[in-house]
C-alpha positions as CSV (number, residue, x, y, z in Angstrom):
1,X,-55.6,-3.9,35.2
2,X,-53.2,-4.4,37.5
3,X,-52.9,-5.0,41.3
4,X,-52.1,-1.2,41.2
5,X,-54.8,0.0,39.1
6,X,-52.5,0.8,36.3
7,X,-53.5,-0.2,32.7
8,X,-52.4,-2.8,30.9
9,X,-53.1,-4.2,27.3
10,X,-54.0,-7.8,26.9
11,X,-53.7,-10.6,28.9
12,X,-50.0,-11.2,28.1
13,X,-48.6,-7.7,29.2
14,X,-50.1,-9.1,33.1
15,X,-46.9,-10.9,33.0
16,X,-44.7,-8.4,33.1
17,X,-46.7,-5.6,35.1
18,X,-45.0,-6.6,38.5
19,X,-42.4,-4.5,36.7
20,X,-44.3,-1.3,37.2
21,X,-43.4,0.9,40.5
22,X,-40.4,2.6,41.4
23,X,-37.5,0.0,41.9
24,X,-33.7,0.2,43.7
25,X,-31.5,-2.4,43.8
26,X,-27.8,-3.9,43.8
27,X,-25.7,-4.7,41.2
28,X,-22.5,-7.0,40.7
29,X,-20.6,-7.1,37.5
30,X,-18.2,-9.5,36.6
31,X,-15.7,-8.0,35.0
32,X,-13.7,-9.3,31.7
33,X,-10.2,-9.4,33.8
34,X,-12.3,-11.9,36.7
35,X,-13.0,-8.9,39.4
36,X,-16.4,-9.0,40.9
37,X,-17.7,-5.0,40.6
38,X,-20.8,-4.3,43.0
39,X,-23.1,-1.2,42.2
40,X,-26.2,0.5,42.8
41,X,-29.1,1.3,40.3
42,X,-32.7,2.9,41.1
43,X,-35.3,3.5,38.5
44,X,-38.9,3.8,37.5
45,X,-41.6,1.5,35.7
46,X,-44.4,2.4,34.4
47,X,-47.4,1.6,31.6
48,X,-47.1,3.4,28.2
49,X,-48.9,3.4,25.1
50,X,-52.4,2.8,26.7
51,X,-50.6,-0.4,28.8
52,X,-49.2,-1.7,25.6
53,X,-45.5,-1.5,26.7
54,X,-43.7,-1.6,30.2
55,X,-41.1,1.6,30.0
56,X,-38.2,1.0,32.9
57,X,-35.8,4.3,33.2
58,X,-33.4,3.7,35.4
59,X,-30.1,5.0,37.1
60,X,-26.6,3.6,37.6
61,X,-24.5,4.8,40.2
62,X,-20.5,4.9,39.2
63,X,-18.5,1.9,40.4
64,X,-14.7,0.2,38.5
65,X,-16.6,-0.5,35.7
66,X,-19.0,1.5,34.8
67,X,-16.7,4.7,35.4
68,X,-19.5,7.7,35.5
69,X,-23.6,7.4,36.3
70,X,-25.0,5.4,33.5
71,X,-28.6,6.2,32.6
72,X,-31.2,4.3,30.1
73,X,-34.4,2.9,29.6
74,X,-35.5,-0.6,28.3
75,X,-38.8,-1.3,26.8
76,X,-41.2,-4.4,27.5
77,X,-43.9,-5.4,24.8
78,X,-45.5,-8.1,23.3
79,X,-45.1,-8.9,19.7
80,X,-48.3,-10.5,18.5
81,X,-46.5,-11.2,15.2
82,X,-43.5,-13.4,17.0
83,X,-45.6,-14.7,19.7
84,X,-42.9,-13.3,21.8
85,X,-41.8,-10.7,24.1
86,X,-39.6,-7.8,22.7
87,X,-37.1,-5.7,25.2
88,X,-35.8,-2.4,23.2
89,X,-33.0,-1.0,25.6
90,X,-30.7,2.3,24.9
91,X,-28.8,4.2,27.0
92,X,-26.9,7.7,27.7
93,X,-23.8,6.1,25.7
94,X,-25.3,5.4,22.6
95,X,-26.2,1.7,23.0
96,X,-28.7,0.0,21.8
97,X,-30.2,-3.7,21.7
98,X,-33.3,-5.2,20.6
99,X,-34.3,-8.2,22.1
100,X,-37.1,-11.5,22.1
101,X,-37.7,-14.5,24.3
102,X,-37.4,-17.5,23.1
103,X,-40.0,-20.4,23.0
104,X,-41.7,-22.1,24.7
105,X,-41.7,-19.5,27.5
106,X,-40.5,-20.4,31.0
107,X,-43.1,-20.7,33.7
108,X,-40.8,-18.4,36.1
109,X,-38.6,-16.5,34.2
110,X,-38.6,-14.4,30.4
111,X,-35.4,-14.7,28.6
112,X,-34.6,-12.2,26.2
113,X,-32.0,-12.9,23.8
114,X,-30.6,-10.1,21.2
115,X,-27.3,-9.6,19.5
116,X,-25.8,-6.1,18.9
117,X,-22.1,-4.5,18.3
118,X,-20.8,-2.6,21.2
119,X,-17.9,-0.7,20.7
120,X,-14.9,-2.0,22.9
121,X,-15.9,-5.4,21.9
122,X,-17.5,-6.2,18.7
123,X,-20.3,-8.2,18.5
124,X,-22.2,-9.5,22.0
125,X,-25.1,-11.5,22.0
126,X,-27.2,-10.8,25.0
127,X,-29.7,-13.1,27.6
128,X,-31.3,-11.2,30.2
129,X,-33.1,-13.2,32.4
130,X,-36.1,-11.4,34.0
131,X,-37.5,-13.3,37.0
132,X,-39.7,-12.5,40.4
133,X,-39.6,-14.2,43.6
134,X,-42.4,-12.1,45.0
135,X,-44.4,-8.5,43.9
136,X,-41.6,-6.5,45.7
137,X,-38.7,-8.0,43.9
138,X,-36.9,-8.2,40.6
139,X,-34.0,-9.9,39.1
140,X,-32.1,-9.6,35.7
141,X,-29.5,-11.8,35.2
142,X,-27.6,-10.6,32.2
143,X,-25.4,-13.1,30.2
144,X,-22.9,-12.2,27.1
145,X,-21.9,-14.3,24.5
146,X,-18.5,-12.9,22.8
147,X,-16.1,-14.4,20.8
148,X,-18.0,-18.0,21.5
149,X,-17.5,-17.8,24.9
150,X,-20.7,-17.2,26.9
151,X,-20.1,-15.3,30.5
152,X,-22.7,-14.2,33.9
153,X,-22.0,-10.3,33.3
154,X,-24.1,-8.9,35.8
155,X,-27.1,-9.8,38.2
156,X,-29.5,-6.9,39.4
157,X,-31.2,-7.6,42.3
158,X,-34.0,-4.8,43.3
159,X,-36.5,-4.1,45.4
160,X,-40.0,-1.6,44.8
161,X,-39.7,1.3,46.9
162,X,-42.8,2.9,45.5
């Protein structure tokens, strides 16, 4: 159980249930061509499959980059097999990733780490970097490796609203 009541399986899925709760939040891109993009995005967390996986859908508004509202939903398990959190994300566009941390894990932060082939640019291999600085905060800190050349895409900062 959580501090909310809601359900969750085993004693490693406790580390990711401050994602549950409604969240909204501000993002910045950085842009291939150097511009710094900021955005919005608001969403939901909750407890599926009997607590088993975290399900985050969430909302972003339109900004330069992302040119119309860009909608998705990432999924946060533990793989008993790997020893290892998996993230499965897809979105309204057709894109898809799948995703494991590294180990040993980090006391305050989960890296994921998957590759996949997105359309404009080929192969990308992915880090987001999932941390909390208190029980009404989140950050993901999302990095792409393309070409070789490894880049700070994005950082989304949000706060629980419900």
């Amino acid at each position: 159980m959580t501090n909310n009541g809601t359900k969750i399986a085993g004693k490693e899925m406790e580390r990711l249930a401050f994602l549950i709760g409604r969240w909204e939040g501000e993002t910045v891109v950085h842009a291939s061509d150097g511009r710094t993009v900021p955005g919005r995005i608001h969403g939901e967390a909750i407890a599926i499959l009997d607590g088993a996986w975290i399900q985050w859908s969430f909302e972003q508004t339109p900004n330069e980059v992302v040119t119309r509202r860009q909608r998705g939903r990432y999924l946060f398990g533990w793989d008993p097999v790997r020893q290892a959190y998996s993230a499965i994300y897809f979105d309204d566009r057709g894109n898809t990733l799948i995703e494991h941390t590294a180990q040993p894990l980090h006391p305050e932060a989960l890296t994921f780490v998957g590759e996949t082939v997105l359309a404009d640019t080929g192969p990308v291999l992915f880090e987001d970097e999932i941390s909390s600085d208190h029980d009404h905060h989140f950050r993901n800190r999302v990095h792409m490796t393309i070409d070789g050349v490894r880049h700070l895409h994005g950082v989304f900062e949000c706060k629980r609203i419900g």
